[in-house]
C-alpha positions, 0 to 999 in steps of 0.5 A: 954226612958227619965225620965219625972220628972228628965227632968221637974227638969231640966227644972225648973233649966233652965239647958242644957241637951246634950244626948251623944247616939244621936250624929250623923252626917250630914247623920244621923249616929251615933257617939257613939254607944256600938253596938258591946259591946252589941254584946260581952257581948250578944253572952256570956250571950247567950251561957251561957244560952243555956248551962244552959239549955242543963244541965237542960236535962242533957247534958255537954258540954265545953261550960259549962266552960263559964261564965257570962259576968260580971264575967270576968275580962275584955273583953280580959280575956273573950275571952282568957276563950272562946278560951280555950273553943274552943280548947277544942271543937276542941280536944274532940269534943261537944256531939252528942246530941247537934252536929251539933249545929247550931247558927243563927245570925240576922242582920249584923250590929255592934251589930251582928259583935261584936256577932260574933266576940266573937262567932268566937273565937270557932271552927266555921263553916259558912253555909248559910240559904238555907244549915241549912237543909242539915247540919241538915240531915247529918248522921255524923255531925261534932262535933268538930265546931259550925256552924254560919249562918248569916240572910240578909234582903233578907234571913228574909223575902220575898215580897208578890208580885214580887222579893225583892228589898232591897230599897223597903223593907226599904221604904215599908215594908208592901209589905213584910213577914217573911220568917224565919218561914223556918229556926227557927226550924233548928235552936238551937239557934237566935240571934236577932241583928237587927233594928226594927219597928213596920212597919217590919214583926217580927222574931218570933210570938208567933201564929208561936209557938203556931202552931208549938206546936200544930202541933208537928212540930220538931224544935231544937230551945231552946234559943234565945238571944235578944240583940235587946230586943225590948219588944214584937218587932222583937222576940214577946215573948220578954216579957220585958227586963232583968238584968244580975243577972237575964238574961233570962225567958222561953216562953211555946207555949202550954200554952201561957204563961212564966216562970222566968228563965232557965227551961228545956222545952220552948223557953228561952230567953235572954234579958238582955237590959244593956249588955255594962254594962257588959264590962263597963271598955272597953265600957267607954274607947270606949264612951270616946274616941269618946266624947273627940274629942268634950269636948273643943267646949262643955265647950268653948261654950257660952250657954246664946245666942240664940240658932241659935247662939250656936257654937257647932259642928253640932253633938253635936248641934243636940244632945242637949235636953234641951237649958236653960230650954226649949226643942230645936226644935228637941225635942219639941215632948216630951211636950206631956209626960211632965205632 
């Protein structure tokens, strides 16, 4: 969301307004993204909440040996802490309570590859949707791994009619309907990674919980980490968005309602909405990087000229906001916020 007033500032001034995050090429990607720093920093903030709570039931863990993002040094001292973690899960093994600890990953994108990547820095067994149950029923489960699952489209929902079609699910996805309803409860912790509309079917509903709740129905799911953090999007009880000094609020099905923080029962979750903040030195030196591969077209560019005129990089040309005051064509839509 842009800031009205300032943009109106802006405007009176007769400034240029370039806004770096929607960079993007001839086919509609983008260039800049923190994607997988949110990731890092996300899966951190996640498993520390999920330790927190698991310490509320008076559960120890390894895992309680890591820190807030924020609290590290930099990305490699994170992961240098996390691998010690890891070793020390592989030689003493995780609690029988929490085993088999199983951590659903949603989407495959940069943000869940950088999710990954951390998390994979732990002992780390890969199942697939359909074995979550069969894991979930062993009589002796390993102890010494975590288990990872990563949800595909096709994995999180199904078609209403027919088979499902990964195009056709893009372009009508009103055709569609949730299928993790069959794999929440087996979960202990979601990690929300992907894109969302409001056209898509959602994660998790709060009538979902609500009915579980009602129902008695066992479910292992305690923490979910929203990295996404689409409020009241793909996860609906994503209520609004959180700070790292403050992570995480806790949804209570049977009374509809939340509470600030970690708390022992609920549904926990984590949405802090600035994550790349929290590894700000690599997440610059990333941004940079890629920015200053265009910082000669943008200083050497005449700006006075009309802007069918302005030679900047296409990128960079579909990026700019404001064109001596007023809103280029692309963004003419926000006059209707400009009060």
């Amino acid at each position: 969301p842009y800031d009205m007033d300032m943009l109106k500032r802006l405007m009176a001034l007769k400034c240029n307004l370039i806004d770096y995050e929607r960079i993007v090429n001839e086919k509609n990607q983008r260039l800049i993204f923190f994607g997988a720093h949110a990731g890092y920093a996300g899966i951190i903030e996640t498993l520390v909440a999920y330790s927190r709570k698991m310490q509320l039931k008076g559960i120890e863990s390894p895992l309680d040996k890591i820190r807030q993002a924020y609290e590290y040094a930099s990305l490699e001292d994170a992961k240098e802490k996390i691998k010690a973690v890891g070793r020390e899960i592989s030689e003493k093994g995780l609690p029988e309570s929490l085993s088999p600890l199983i951590v659903g990953f949603a989407g495959y994108g940069n943000v869940s590859q950088g999710a990954q990547e951390i998390f994979d820095l732990l002992p780390v067994k890969t199942i697939t949707p359909d074995q979550i149950e069969t894991v979930r029923a062993e009589t002796d489960p390993d102890c010494r791994h975590l288990y990872k699952v990563v949800f595909k489209e096709s994995d999180m929902v199904r078609p209403l009619e027919g088979e499902f079609v990964l195009q056709e699910y893009y372009d009508h996805p009103e055709k569609y309907e949730s299928a993790m309803d069959d794999f929440l409860p087996g979960l202990d912790i979601l990690v929300n990674c992907i894109y969302w509309t409001e056209a898509y079917p959602r994660i998790i509903t709060r009538s979902w919980l609500k009915e579980q709740q009602k129902a008695g129905a066992p479910s292992r799911l305690t923490v979910v980490g929203d990295i996404s953090c689409d409020i009241e999007g793909s996860v609906e009880i994503t209520r609004d968005a959180t700070m790292p000094d403050n992570a995480c609020f806790t949804y209570l099905p049977e009374a509809d309602g939340f509470e600030d923080g970690i708390v022992k029962d609920g549904i926990t979750v984590m949405a802090i909405d600035n994550l790349p903040c929290e590894f700000s030195k690599e997440s610059s030196m990333f941004f940079s990087n890629v920015l200053k591969g265009f910082a000669n077209d943008i200083v050497s560019a005449d700006f006075s000229c009309a802007f069918d005129d302005l030679a900047l990089p296409y990128p960079i040309k579909k990026a700019l906001i404001l064109h001596n005051g007023r809103l280029t064509d692309e963004y003419t839509y926000m006059e209707q916020y400009i009060k």
